[in-house]
C-alpha positions as a Markdown table, in Angstrom:
| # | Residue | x | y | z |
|---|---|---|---|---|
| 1 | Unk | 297.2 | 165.1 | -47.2 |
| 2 | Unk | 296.5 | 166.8 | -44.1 |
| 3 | Unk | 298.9 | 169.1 | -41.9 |
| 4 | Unk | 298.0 | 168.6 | -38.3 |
| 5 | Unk | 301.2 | 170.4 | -35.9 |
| 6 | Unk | 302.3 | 168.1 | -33.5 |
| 7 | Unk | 304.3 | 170.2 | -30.2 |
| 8 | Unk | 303.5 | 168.7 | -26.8 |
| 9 | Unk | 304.8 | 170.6 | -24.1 |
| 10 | Unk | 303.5 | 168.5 | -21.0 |
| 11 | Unk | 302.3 | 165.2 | -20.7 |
| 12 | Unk | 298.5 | 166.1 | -21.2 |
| 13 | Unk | 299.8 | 167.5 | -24.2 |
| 14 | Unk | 301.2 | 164.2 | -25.0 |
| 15 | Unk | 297.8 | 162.3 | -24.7 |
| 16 | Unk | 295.8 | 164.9 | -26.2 |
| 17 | Unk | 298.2 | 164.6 | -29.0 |
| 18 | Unk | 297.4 | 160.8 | -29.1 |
| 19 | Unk | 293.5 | 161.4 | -28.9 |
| 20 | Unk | 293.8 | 163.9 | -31.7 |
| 21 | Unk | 295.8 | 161.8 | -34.2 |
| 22 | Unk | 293.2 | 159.2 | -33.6 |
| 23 | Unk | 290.3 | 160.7 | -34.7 |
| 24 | Unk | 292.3 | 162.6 | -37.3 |
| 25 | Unk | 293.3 | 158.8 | -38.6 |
| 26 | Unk | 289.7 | 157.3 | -38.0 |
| 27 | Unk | 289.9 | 155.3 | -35.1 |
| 28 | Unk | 288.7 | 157.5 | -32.3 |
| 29 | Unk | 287.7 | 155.1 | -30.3 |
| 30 | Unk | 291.3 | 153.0 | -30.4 |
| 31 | Unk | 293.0 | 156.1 | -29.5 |
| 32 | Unk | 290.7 | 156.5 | -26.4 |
| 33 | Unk | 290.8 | 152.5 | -24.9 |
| 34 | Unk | 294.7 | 153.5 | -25.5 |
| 35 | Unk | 294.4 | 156.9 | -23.4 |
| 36 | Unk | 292.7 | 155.3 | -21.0 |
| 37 | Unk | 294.7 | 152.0 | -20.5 |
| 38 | Unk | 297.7 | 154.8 | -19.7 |
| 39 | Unk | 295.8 | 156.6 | -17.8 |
| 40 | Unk | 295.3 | 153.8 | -15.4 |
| 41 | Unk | 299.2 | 152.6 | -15.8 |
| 42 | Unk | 300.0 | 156.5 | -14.5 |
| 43 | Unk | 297.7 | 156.3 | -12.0 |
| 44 | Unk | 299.1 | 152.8 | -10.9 |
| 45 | Unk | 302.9 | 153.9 | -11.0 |
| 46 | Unk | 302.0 | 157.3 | -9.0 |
| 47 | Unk | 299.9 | 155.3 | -6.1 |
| 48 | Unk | 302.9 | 152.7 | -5.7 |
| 49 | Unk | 305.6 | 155.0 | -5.8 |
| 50 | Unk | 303.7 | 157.4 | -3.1 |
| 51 | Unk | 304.3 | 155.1 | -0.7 |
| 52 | Unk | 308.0 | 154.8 | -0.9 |
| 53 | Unk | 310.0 | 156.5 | 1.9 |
| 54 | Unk | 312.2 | 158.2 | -0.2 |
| 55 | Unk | 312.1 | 160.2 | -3.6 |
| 56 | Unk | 316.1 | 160.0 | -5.8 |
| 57 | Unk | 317.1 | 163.0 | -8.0 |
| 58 | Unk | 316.9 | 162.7 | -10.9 |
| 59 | Unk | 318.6 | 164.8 | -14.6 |
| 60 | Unk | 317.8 | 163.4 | -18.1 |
| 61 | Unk | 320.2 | 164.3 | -20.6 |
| 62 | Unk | 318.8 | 165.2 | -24.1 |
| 63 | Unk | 322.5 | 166.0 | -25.0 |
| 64 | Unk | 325.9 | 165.5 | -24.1 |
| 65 | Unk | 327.6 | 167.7 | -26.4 |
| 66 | Unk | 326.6 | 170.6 | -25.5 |
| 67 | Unk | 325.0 | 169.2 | -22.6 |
| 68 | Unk | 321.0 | 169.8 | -22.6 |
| 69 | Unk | 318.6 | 168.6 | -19.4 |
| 70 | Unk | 315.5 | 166.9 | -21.1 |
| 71 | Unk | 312.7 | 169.3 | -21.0 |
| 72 | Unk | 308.9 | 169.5 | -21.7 |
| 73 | Unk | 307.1 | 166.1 | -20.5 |
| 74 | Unk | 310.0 | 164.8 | -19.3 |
| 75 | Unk | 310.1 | 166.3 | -15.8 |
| 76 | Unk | 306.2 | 164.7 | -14.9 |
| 77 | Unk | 307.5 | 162.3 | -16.5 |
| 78 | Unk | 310.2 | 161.5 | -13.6 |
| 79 | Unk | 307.9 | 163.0 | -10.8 |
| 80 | Unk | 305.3 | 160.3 | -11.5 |
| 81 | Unk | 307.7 | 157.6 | -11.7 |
| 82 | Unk | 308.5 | 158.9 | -8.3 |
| 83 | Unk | 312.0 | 160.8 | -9.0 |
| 84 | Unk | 312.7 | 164.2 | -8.5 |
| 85 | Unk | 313.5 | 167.2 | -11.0 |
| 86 | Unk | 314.8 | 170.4 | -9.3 |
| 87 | Unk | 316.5 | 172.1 | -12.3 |
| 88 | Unk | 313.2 | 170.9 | -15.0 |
| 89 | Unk | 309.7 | 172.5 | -14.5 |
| 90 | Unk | 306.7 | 170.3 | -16.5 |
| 91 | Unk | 306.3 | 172.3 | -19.9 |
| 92 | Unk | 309.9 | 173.6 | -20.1 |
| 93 | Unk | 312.2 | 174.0 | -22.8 |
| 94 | Unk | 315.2 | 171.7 | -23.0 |
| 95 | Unk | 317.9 | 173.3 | -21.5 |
| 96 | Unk | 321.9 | 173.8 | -21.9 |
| 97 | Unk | 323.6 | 173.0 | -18.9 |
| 98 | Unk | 327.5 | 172.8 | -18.3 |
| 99 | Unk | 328.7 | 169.8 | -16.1 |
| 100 | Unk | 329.6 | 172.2 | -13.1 |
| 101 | Unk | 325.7 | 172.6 | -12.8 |
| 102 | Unk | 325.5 | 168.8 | -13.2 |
| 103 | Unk | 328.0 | 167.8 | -10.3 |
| 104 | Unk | 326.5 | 170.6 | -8.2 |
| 105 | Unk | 323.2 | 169.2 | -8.7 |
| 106 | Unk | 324.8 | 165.0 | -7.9 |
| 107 | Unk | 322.1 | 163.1 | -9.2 |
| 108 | Unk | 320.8 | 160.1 | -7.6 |
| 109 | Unk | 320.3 | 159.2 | -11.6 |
| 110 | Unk | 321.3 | 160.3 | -14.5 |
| 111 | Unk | 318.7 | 159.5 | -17.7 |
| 112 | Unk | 320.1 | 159.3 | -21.0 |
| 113 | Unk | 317.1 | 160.4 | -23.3 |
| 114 | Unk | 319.0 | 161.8 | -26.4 |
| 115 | Unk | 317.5 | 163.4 | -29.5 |
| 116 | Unk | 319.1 | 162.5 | -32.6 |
| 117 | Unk | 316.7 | 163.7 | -34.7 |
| 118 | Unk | 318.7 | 166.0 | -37.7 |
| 119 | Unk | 322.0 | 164.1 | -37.0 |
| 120 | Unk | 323.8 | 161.9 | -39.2 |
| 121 | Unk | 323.8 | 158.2 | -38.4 |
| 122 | Unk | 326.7 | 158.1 | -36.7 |
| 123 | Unk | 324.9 | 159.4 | -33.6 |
| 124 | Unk | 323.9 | 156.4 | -32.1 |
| 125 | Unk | 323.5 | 154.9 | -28.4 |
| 126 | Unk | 327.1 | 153.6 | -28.0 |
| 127 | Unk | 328.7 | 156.8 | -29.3 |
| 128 | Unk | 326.3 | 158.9 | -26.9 |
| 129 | Unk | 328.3 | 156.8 | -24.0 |
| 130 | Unk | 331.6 | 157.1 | -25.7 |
| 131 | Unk | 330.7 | 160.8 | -25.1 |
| 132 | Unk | 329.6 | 160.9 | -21.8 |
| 133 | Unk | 332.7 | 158.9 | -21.0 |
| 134 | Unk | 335.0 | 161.3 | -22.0 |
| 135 | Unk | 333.2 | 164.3 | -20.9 |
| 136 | Unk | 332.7 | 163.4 | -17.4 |
């Protein structure tokens, strides 16, 4: 079989990703009608939300215990959708945060984006909430 490293940091790293695994997988030409069909939907969503009048803040939570703001594509991510990330620069590591930083920070929105990969089954959705519940 072949080994090919998947690690996106940003979100060009996320579609180059998705051309690469195309061609590695035979169907080069899928992968790029895909790319390009979001693409356009980016474009789209970041022309519309340009002309609203104002911008929310916005944190994504990777974890809740510890806590962890979602990191690497996540922040474009929210900037094209037309939030704003002050404590995530595109390309950075997730990072531990403490719920003082959290309150300081008052989020118009709060994302829920965890990563249960390496955790038991019990980690699901509803106990994520159960969590956040009884941390905040």
């Amino acid at each position: 079989p072949s080994i090919f490293p998947v690690a996106p940091q940003t979100l060009s790293d996320v579609l180059e990703m998705i051309l690469q695994i195309g061609i590695l997988c035979g169907v080069k030409e899928r992968a790029v009608t895909l790319l390009t069909q979001l693409r356009s939907r980016m474009r789209t969503i970041a022309r519309v939300v340009s002309t609203c009048d104002e911008r929310p803040k916005v944190l994504s939570l990777e974890g809740l215990k510890p806590l962890f703001a979602g990191g690497h594509w996540v922040p474009e991510m929210k900037s094209i959708a037309g939030g704003i990330d002050e404590l995530q620069e595109p390309g950075c590591s997730a990072e531990r945060l403490r719920w003082e930083q959290v309150l300081s920070y008052a989020p118009d929105v709060l994302l829920l984006i965890p990563s249960y990969i390496g955790r038991s089954s019990e980690e699901t959705m509803e106990k994520t909430l159960e969590k956040l519940e009884h941390l905040a």
